[in-house]
C-alpha positions in Angstrom: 283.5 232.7 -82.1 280.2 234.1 -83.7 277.6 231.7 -85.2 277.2 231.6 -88.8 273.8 232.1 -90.6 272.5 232.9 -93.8 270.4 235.6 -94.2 268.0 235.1 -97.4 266.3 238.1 -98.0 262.7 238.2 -99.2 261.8 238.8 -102.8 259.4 238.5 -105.2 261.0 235.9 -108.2 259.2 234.1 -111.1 255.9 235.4 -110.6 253.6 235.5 -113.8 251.5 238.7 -113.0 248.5 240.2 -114.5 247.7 243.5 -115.6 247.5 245.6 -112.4 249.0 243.7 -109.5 249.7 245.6 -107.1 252.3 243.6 -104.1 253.1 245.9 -101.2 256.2 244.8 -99.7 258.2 243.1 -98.1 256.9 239.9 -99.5 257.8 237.0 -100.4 256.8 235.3 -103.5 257.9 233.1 -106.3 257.0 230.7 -109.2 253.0 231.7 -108.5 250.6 233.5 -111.3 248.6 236.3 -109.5 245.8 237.3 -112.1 244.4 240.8 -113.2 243.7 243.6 -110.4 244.6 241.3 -107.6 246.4 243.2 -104.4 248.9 241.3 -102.1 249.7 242.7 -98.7 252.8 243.1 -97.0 254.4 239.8 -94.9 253.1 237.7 -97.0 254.5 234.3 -98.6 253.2 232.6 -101.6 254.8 229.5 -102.9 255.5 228.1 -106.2 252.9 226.3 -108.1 250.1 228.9 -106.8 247.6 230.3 -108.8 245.6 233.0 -107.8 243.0 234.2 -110.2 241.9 237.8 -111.0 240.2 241.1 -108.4 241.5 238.9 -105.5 242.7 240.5 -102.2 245.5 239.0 -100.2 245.7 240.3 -97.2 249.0 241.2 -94.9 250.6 237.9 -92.9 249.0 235.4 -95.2 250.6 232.2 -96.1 249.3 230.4 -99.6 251.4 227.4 -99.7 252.0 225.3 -102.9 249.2 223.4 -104.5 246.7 225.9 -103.8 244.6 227.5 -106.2 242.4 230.2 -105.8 239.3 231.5 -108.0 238.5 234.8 -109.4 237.1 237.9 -107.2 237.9 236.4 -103.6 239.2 237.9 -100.1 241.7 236.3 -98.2 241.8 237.9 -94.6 244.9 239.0 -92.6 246.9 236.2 -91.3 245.4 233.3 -93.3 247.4 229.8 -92.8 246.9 226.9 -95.8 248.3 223.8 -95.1 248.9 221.2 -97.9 250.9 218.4 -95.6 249.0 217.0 -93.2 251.5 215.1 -91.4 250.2 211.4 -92.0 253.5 210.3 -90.6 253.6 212.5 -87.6 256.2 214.6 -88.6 256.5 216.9 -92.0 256.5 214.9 -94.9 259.8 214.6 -96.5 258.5 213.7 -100.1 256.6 216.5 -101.8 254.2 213.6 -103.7 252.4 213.7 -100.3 251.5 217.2 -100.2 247.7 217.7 -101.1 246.0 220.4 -103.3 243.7 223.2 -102.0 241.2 224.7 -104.2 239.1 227.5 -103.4 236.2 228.8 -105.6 235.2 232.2 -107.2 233.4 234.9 -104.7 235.1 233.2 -101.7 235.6 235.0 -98.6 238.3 234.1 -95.8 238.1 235.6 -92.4 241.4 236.6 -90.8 243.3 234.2 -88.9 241.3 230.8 -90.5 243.3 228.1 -91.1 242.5 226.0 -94.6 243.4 222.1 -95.1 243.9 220.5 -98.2 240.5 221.0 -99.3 237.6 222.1 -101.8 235.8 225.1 -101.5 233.1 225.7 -103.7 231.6 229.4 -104.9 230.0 231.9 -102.9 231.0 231.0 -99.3 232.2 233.2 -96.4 234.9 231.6 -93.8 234.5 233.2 -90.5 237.7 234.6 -89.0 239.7 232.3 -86.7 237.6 229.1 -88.4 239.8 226.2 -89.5 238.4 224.4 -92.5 238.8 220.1 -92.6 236.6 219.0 -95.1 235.4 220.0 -98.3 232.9 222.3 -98.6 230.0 221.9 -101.6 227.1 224.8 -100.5 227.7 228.2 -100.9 226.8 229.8 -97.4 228.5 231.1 -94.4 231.0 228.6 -92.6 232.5 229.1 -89.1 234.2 227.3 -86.1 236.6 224.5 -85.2 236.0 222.7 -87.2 233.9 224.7 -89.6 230.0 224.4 -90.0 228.0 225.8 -92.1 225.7 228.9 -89.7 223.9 229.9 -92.6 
């Protein structure tokens, strides 16, 4: 006997877009608002409750996970990971309550491959690629490593 499986292909569902968004697929994205100009690569998930704001680049592979909110004219680099359950139990939190909020700033570059906690990142900063970002950030300037410091 063959296994069973459902296959649920990707789509792009109750998304609240802005004036020339362009989404090159296959993508997967639903109950977001992606503002004015914004581009989102291909393999790439966003959740529900997102809000991306306007001239913003997503980048292919990226995964923007609900509670995250991202601010006007910013780059998010191939592969990017946000995480908004830290696993305080040791082990994926059942509840949704426990999940935490991201918010990133306006002019906000991330590197490919950086991995972003539930965190605060204010205007103006750079993420270097492969960084992974545990606490909130408050200077602008140029942030990289494991965990990330600001370089300059």
């Amino acid at each position: 006997m063959l296994p069973t499986f459902n296959l649920i292909e990707s789509s792009v569902r109750d998304v609240q877009f802005g004036k020339n968004v362009t989404v090159v697929g296959p993508a997967n994205i639903y109950e977001c608002h992606i503002g004015h100009d914004s581009f989102v690569g291909p393999f790439t998930e966003i959740q529900k409750d997102v809000y991306i704001g306007e001239r913003c680049k997503i980048q292919s592979h990226s995964f923007i996970c609900s509670l995250v909110t991202i601010g006007n004219d910013c780059f998010i680099g191939h592969g990017v990971m946000f995480i908004n359950d830290l696993f305080t139990e040791g082990k994926p939190a059942g509840d949704q309550t426990k999940w935490q909020p991201t918010r990133i700033g306006n002019h906000v570059s991330i590197g490919s491959n950086a991995t972003i906690l539930p965190v605060h990142i204010c205007d103006q900063v750079v993420i270097g690629a492969g960084s992974v970002v545990t606490k909130d950030i408050t200077e602008p300037g140029v942030y990289a490593g494991n965990p990330a410091r600001k370089i300059r």
